[in-house]
ZAMARGU-4260 file (C-alpha; in steps of 0.2 Angstrom, whole numbers, plus 5000, padded with zeros to 4 digits):
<rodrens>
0) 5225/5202/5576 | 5234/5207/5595 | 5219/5211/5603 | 5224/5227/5611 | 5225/5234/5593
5) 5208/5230/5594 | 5191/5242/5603 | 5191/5228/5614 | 5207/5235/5621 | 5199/5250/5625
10) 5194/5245/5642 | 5213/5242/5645 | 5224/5256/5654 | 5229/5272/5644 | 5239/5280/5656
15) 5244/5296/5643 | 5227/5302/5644 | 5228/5313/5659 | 5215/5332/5660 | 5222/5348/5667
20) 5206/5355/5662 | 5193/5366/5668 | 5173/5364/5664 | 5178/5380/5652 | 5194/5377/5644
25) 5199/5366/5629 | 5211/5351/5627 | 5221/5348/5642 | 5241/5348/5643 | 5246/5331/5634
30) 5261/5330/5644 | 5254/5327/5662 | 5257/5309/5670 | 5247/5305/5686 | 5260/5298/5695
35) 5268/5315/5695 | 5254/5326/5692 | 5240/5320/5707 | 5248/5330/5723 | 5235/5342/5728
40) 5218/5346/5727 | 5217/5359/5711 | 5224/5347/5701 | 5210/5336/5705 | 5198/5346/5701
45) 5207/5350/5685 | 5206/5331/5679 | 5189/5327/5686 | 5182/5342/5676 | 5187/5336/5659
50) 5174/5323/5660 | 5161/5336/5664 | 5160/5337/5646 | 5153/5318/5643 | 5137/5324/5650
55) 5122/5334/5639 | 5129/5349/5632 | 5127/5363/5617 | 5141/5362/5604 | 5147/5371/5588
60) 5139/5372/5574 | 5122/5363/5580 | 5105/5367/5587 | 5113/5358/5605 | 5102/5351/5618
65) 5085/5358/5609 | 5087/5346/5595 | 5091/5329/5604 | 5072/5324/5601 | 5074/5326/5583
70) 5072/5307/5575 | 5054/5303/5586 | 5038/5310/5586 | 5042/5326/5593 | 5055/5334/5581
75) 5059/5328/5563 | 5071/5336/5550 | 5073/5333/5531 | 5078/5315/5531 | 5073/5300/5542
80) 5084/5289/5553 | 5089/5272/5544 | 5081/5263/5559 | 5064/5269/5555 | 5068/5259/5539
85) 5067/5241/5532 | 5085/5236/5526 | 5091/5251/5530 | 5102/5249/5547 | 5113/5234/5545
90) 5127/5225/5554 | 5144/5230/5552 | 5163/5225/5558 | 5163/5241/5570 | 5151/5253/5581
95) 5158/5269/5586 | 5145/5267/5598 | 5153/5254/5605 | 5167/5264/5614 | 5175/5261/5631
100) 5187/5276/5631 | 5176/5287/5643 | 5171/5275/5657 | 5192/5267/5656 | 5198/5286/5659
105) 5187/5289/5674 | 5191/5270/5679 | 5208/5276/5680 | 5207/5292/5685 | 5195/5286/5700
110) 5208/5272/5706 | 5221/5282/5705 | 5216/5297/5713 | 5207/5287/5727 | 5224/5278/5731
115) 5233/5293/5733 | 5220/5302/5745 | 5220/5287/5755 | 5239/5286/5755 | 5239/5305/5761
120) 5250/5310/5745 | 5237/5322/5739 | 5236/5341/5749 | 5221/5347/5752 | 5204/5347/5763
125) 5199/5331/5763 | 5181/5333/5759 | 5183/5344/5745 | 5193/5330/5738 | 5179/5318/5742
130) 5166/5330/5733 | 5178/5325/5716 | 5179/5308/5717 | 5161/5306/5720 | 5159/5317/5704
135) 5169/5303/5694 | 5159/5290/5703 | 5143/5301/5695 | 5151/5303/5679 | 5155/5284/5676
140) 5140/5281/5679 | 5133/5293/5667 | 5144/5286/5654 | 5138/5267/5658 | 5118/5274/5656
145) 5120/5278/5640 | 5131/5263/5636 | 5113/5254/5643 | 5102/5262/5633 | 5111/5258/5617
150) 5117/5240/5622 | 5105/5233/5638 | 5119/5218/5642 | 5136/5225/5646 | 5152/5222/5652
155) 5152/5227/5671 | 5171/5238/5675 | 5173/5248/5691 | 5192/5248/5687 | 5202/5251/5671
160) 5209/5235/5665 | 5230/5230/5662 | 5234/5228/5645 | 5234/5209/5645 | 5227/5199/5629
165) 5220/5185/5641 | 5215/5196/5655 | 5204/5207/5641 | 5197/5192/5635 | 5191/5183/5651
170) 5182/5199/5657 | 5173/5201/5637 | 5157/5194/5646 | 5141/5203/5647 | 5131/5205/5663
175) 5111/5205/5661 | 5105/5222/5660 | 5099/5225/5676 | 5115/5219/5683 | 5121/5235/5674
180) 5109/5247/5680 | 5111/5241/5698 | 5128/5243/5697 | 5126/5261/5689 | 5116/5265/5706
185) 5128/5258/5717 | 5141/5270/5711 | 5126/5286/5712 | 5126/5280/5729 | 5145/5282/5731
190) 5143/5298/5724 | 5132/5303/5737 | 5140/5295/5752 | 5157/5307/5744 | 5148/5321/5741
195) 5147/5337/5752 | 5130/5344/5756 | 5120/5354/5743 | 5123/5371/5740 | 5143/5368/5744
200) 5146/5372/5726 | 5139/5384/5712 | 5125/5374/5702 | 5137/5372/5689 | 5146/5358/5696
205) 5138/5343/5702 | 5130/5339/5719 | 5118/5326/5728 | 5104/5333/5720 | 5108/5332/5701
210) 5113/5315/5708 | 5097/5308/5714 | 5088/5315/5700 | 5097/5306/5689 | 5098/5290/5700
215) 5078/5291/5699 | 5079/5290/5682 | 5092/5276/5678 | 5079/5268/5689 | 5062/5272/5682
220) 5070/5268/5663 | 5076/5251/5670 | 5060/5247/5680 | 5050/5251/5666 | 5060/5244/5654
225) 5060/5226/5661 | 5041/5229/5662 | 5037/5233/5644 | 5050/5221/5638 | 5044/5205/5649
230) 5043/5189/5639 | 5055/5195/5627 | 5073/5189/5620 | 5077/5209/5626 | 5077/5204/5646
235) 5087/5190/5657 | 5077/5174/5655 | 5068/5182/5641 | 5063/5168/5628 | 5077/5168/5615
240) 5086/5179/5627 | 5106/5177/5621 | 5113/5177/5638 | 5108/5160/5642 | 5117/5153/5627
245) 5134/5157/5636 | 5140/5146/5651 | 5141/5162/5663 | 5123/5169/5661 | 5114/5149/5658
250) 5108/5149/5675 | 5105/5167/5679 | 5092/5172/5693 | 5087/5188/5697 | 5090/5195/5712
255) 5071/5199/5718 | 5066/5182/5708 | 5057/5188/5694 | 5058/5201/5680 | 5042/5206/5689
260) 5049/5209/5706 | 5066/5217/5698 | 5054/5230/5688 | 5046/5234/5703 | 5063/5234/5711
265) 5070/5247/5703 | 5051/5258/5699 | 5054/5260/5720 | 5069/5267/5719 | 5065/5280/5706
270) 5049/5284/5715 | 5058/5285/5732 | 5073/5296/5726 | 5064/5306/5714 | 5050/5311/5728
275) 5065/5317/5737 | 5070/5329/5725 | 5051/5333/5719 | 5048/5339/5738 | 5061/5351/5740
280) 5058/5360/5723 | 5040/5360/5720 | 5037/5373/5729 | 5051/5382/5719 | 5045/5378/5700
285) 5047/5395/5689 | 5029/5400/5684 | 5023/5402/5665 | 5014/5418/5662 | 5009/5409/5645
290) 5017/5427/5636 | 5030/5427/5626 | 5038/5447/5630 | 5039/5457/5612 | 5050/5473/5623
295) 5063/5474/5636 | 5048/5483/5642 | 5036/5468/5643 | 5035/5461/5658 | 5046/5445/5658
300) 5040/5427/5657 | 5051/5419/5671 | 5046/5400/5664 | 5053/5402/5649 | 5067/5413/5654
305) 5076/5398/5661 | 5081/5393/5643 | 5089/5407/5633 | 5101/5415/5645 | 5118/5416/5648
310) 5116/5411/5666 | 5105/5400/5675 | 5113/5401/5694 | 5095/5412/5699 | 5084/5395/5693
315) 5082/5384/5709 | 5075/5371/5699 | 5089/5370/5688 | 5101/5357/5697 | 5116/5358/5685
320) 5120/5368/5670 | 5135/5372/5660 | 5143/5390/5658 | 5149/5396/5640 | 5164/5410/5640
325) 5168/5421/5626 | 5186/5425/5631 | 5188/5407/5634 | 5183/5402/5618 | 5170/5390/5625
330) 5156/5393/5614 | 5140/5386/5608 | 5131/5391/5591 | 5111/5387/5597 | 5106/5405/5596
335) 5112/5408/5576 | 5093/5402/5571 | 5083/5415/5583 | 5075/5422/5568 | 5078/5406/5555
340) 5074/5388/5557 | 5080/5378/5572 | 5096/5370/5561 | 5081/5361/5551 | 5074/5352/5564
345) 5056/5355/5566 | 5041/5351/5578 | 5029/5338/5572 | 5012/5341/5570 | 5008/5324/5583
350) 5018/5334/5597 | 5010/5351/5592 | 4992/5342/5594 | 4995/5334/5610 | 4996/5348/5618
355) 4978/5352/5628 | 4968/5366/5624 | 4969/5380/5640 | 4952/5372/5648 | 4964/5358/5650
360) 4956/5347/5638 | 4963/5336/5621 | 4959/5346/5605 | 4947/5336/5601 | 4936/5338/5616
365) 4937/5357/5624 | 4924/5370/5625 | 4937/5380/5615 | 4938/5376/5595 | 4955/5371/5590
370) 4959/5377/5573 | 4977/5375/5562 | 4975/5384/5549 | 4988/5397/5553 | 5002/5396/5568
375) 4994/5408/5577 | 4976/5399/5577 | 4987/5382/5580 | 4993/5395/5600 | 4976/5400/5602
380) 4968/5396/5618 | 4980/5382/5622 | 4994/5373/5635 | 5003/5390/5639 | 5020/5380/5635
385) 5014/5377/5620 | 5008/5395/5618 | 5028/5402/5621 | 5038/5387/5615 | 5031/5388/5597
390) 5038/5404/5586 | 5023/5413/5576 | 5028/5423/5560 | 5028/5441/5562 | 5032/5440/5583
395) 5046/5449/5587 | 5062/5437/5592 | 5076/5450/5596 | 5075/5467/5604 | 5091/5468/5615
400) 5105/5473/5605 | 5093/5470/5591 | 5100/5484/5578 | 5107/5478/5563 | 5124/5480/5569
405) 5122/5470/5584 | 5113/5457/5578 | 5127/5450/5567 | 5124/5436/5557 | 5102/5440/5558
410) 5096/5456/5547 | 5079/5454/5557 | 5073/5455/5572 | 5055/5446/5570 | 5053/5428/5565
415) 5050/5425/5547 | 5039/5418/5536 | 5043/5396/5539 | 5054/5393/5523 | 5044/5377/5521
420) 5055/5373/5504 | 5068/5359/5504 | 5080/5366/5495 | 5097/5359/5502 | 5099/5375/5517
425) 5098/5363/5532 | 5100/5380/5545 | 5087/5392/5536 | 5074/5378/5531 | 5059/5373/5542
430) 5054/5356/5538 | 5039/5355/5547 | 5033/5372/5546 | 5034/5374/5566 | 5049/5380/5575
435) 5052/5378/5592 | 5058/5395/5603 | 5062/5387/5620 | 5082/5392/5622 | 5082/5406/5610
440) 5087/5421/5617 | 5080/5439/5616 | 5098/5447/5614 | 5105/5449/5596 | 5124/5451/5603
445) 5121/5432/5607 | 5118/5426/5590 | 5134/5426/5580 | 5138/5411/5572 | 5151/5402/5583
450) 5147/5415/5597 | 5136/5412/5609 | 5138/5408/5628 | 5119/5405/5631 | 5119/5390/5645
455) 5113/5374/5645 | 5103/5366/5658 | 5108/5349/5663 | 5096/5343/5676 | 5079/5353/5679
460) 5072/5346/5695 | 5053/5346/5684 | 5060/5330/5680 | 5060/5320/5696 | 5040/5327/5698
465) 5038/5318/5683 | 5047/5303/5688 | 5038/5299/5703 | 5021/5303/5696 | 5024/5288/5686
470) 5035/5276/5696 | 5024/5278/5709 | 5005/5276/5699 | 5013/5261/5691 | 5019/5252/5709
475) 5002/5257/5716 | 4992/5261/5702 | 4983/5276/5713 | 4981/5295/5706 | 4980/5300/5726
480) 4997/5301/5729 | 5005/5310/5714 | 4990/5321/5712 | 4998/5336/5722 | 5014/5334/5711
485) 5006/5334/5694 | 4998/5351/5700 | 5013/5357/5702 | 5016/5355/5686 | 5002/5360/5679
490) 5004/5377/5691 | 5021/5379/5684 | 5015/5377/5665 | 5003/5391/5667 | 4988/5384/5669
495) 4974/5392/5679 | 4958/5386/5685 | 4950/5367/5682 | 4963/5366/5669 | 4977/5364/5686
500) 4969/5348/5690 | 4972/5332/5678 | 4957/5324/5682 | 4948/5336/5670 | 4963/5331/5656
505) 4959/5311/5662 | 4939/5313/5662 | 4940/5318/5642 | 4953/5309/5635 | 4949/5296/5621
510) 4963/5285/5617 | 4957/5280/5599 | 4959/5301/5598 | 4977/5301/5607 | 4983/5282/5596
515) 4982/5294/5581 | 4996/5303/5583 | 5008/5301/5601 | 5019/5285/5601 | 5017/5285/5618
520) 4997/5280/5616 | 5008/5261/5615 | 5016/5250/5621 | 5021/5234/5615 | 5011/5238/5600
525) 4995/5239/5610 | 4985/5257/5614 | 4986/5260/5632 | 4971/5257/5641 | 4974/5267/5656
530) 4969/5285/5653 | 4980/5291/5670 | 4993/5283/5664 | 4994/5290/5646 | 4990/5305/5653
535) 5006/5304/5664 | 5017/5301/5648 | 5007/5317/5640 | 5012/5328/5653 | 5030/5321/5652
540) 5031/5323/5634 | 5025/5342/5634 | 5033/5349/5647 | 5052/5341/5643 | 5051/5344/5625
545) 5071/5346/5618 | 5078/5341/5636 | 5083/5327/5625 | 5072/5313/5635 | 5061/5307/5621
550) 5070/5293/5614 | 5074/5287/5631 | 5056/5288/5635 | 5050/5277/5618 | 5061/5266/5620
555) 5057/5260/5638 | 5042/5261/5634 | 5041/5250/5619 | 5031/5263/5610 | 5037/5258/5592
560) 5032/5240/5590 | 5014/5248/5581 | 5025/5256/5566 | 5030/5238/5561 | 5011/5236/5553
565) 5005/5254/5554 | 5018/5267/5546 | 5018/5284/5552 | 5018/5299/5542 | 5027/5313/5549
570) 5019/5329/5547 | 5019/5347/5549 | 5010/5363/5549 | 4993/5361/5537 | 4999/5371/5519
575) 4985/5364/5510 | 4966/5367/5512 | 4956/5381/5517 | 4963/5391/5507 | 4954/5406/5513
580) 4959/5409/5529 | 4975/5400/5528 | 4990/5413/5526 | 5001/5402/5518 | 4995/5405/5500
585) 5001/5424/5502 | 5018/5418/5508 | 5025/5406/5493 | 5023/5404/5473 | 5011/5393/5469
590) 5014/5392/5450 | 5022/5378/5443 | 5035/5383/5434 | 5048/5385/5449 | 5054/5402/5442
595) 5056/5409/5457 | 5066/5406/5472 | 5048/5404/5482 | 5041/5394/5471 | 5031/5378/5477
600) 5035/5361/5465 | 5024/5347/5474 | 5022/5334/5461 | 5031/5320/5470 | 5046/5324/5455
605) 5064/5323/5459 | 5064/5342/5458 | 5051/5341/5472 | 5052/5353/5485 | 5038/5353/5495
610) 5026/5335/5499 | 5009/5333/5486 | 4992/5339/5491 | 4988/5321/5487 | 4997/5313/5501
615) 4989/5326/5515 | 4985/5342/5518 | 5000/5343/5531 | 5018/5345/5526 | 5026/5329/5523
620) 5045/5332/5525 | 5050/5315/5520 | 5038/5312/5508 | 5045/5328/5493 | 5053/5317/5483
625) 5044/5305/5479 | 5053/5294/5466 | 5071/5290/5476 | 5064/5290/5492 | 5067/5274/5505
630) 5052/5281/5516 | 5037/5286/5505 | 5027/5271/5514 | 5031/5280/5530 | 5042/5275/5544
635) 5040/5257/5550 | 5049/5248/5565 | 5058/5231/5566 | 5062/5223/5583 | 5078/5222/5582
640) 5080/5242/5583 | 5076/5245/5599 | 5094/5241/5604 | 5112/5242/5592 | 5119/5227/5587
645) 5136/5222/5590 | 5151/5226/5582 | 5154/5209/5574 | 5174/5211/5575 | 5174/5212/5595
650) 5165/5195/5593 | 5178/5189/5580 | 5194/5194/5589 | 5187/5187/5606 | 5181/5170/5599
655) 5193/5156/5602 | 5190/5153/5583 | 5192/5170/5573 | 5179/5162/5559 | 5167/5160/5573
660) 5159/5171/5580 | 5146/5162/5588 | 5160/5155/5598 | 5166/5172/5607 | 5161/5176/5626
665) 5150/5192/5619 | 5134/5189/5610 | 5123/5199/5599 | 5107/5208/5602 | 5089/5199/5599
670) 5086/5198/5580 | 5103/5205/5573 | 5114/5191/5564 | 5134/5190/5566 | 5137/5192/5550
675) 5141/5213/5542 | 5131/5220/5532 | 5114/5210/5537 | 5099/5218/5541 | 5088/5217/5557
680) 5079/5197/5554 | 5063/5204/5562
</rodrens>
């Protein structure tokens, strides 16, 4: 039971771990020692970028970046997450989640390598040395945000600990979760005070933009978080909050007084950084022609031509991106499904309708008539993003290197018909009917399995627009301020005319309408009543779809509490109904008998294999089967969800009684029991 077999000693010293890589190459030499290796400048670099690769990235055999919405209300694929379930997600021994390694390395890394430059034992120019230790300042701090959004409550480390049973044990306390974010800022602002100026290095390493960029949002996701979550066992002082049960938070006070003042705290900082950022590349936003090119003789779309290149070093707004190599062997495998599915993940009908008509109004409320009976009446006359992010059957997808010979693994070059039947091929099958284009490429060379180099874009500086539109309406609750910004964005999406100005969006929005179908209509389980607002999260939601930000979005939001006594039905394309004008009839087998391999069997049966006209007229996804099926009352919500819950052996091995639990300096997260295998108690 030595602790340091234990996670816990994860946070400990592991002084073999030592990167000679570069942001390109593979596994570093094993065989490296600091003490020996730190002596000039290269080799710093060489460690620091290693950890480049904890940040957002495409990997092998995975749709990447473009499918880290999947699990909300924007992406779904065959089967739900267990935490939209009742029973499902349960307590365990361990959490994966719960992991130290990253943060420890860098800890280590950052201490040592600080020690020698100050000692002079490191060759060099001194402020290209700085420029690395303010990237692992960054990168710490990138690891510890997502250890926030998983957690709240953390153990704070700004140094990697000795491998000392007692030691360990005394520092297993958790600091109140805006502790934790204050100190992730803190070390942003190192970064910055390390950094050189912008523009020193390619866009492919990181400098003081990305870096306030993402400080604003650390801050707007903690500001808004103690804000939704106010008067809740999820915030310091919270009723029921488990901090106060243990001696070292009992009589914790915020810094600014209140959770009030520290949400307001923090909603400043994001709207003062992020305004930074949103003045110097507004003016510099790519522009959406609202066409998707079908030639290399078409004039091309620069908006969408941010995504789906091998190279984003020409895209200003682009504030750090990662490089793929061929003859390096750093590869990604996003581009395979350019003329399939998206590795079966699948827009959602909600996201598809929240997106306004080209007036610049909701659907259900524009001078145009919005119509889904077919993917290419669901693009007609609507948000140009929409118009060039969503693939239409029959459009052409590849026509570089587009010969049958150059296109590899793809015998085609235009997208095909959706294959909207579940049949177990996760890659070729379109759960929702829709499929989303934004990343693909135009180039067939790019699309071997295993082979591609397309980039992927870190930080878009379209972000920190959006962050201060809504830090700041919410610390002044004025439109005034951040209309010029949300132009900007509007500009950029391609829209044209009254539809530029969000008032016409604001003037004709119903939020019974919007409460239908975006999560973000809620928070805490109420409709938001502020049609600006709303609006705000709309614009978010649309034009950041598969950056991977959603999630992160509901769950500040605390957009999920409604689900516990309203289910939501995920849903698709419409496949049933109007038969006459609706193309899918002429594109599957609608006989029973399932003798062919396009045949449709929608009687709920275990040999189901697309969802029952009975249930809707959209496709269901998780609704095909319905006899062994955990969700075919829809996806529901418990409390407990919006955070993990603690690995119960770190509490064991830390209690001063190993049958205790209740006893050990950590503590769990609202409504989770210390006991395995126990479901959320609310």
């Amino acid at each position: 039971m030595k602790l340091y077999k234990t996670l816990i000693a994860a946070l400990a010293l592991s002084a073999s771990v030592v990167s000679c890589s570069d942001w390109l190459e593979q596994e570093p030499p094993s065989y490296l020692t600091p003490d020996s290796y730190f002596t000039d400048a290269t080799q710093v670099q060489a460690a620091v970028d290693w950890f480049y690769t904890v940040m957002v990235t495409h990997g092998n055999w995975s749709y990447g970046v473009y499918g880290n919405d999947n699990e909300t209300d924007n992406q779904a694929d065959w089967y739900p997450d267990n935490k939209y379930g009742t029973g499902l997600w349960q307590t365990s021994l361990t959490n994966g989640n719960w992991s130290w390694d990253n943060i420890r390395n860098i800890n280590y890394q950052l201490r040592t390598i600080s020690d020698k430059h100050s000692a002079g034992e490191i060759s060099g120019e001194a402020t290209t040395i700085n420029q690395y230790i303010g990237e692992l300042y960054f990168l710490r701090s990138y690891c510890y945000f997502d250890m926030l959004q998983k957690w709240g409550d953390l153990p704070i480390f700004s140094w990697a600990l000795n491998d000392n049973e007692h030691e360990l044990i005394a520092l297993s306390v958790r600091e109140p979760r805006n502790e934790v974010a204050r100190f992730i800022i803190n070390s942003l602002d190192s970064a910055l005070n390390l950094m050189q100026p912008q523009g020193t290095y390619a866009t492919t390493r990181i400098g003081p933009d990305a870096v306030k960029l993402f400080k604003s949002r650390v801050a707007l996701y903690e500001g808004t978080f103690l804000k939704y979550f106010a008067n809740t066992p999820f915030v310091p002082n919270g009723p029921n909050w488990p901090g106060a049960a243990k001696d070292y938070n009992a009589n914790y006070q915020y810094p600014t007084g209140s959770v009030e003042a520290e949400s307001n705290y923090f909603l400043q900082i994001a709207a003062e950084t992020s305004k930074e950022i949103a003045d110097k590349y507004m003016s510099q936003l790519r522009i959406n022609t609202g066409v998707v090119p079908q030639s290399s003789t078409d004039p091309s779309n620069p908006y969408l031509g941010i995504w789906g290149t091998v190279d984003m070093s020409d895209v200003p707004e682009v504030l750090l991106w990662r490089e793929y190599n061929r003859s390096l062997g750093v590869v990604n495998d996003v581009e395979v499904v350019v003329t399939k599915s998206n590795y079966g993940i699948g827009l959602t009908r909600s996201f598809v309708e929240n997106y306004l008509m080209k007036d610049g109004r909701p659907i259900y409320d524009s001078q145009y008539e919005y119509c889904d009976t077919s993917v290419h009446k669901v693009r007609e006359n609507r948000d140009p993003r929409l118009t060039v992010f969503l693939k239409e059957p029959g459009q052409t997808n590849l026509f570089i290197n587009a010969d049958a010979n150059s296109i590899g693994d793809h015998g085609v070059a235009e997208e095909p018909v959706p294959n909207i039947i579940r049949n177990g091929d996760a890659e070729n099958g379109y759960p929702t009917g829709y499929a989303l284009r934004k990343g693909g490429t135009f180039d067939g060379a790019l699309t071997d399995n295993g082979a591609s180099t397309n980039a992927c874009a870190v930080f878009r500086a379209t972000e920190a627009l959006l962050n201060y539109m809504e830090a700041e309406y919410l610390l002044t609750g004025s439109i005034n301020n951040i209309l010029p910004y949300w132009r900007a964005v509007r500009t950029a999406a391609g829209f044209t005319g009254d539809a530029i100005d969000p008032q016409v969006t604001i003037s004709h929005t119903d939020m019974a309408q919007e409460a239908k179908c975006d999560w973000g209509a809620y928070s805490g389980g109420q409709v938001v009543d502020d049609a600006v607002l709303y609006n705000i999260r709309r614009e978010r939601r649309c034009e950041l779809i598969a950056e991977g930000l959603r999630w992160m979005d509901l769950q500040r939001w605390r957009a999920l509490d409604q689900l516990k006594s309203n289910p939501v039905h995920i849903e698709g394309m419409r496949i049933y109904g109007n038969n006459k004008n609706n193309p899918i009839y002429e594109w599957y087998d609608w006989a029973s008998d399932g003798a062919t391999s396009n045949a449709i069997i929608n009687d709920g049966s275990v040999s189901a294999n697309v969802s029952s006209p009975d249930l809707s007229e959209y496709m269901r996804p998780h609704e095909v089967n319905m006899v062994q099926n955990d969700f075919k009352e829809g996806l529901t919500w418990h409390m407990a969800h919006y955070l993990q819950p603690m690995p119960i052996r770190q509490m064991i091995l830390t209690a001063s009684d190993y049958a205790s639990p209740e006893l050990s300096p950590l503590y769990q997260n609202p409504y989770w029991p210390i006991s395995a295998d126990m479901p959320a108690e609310q």
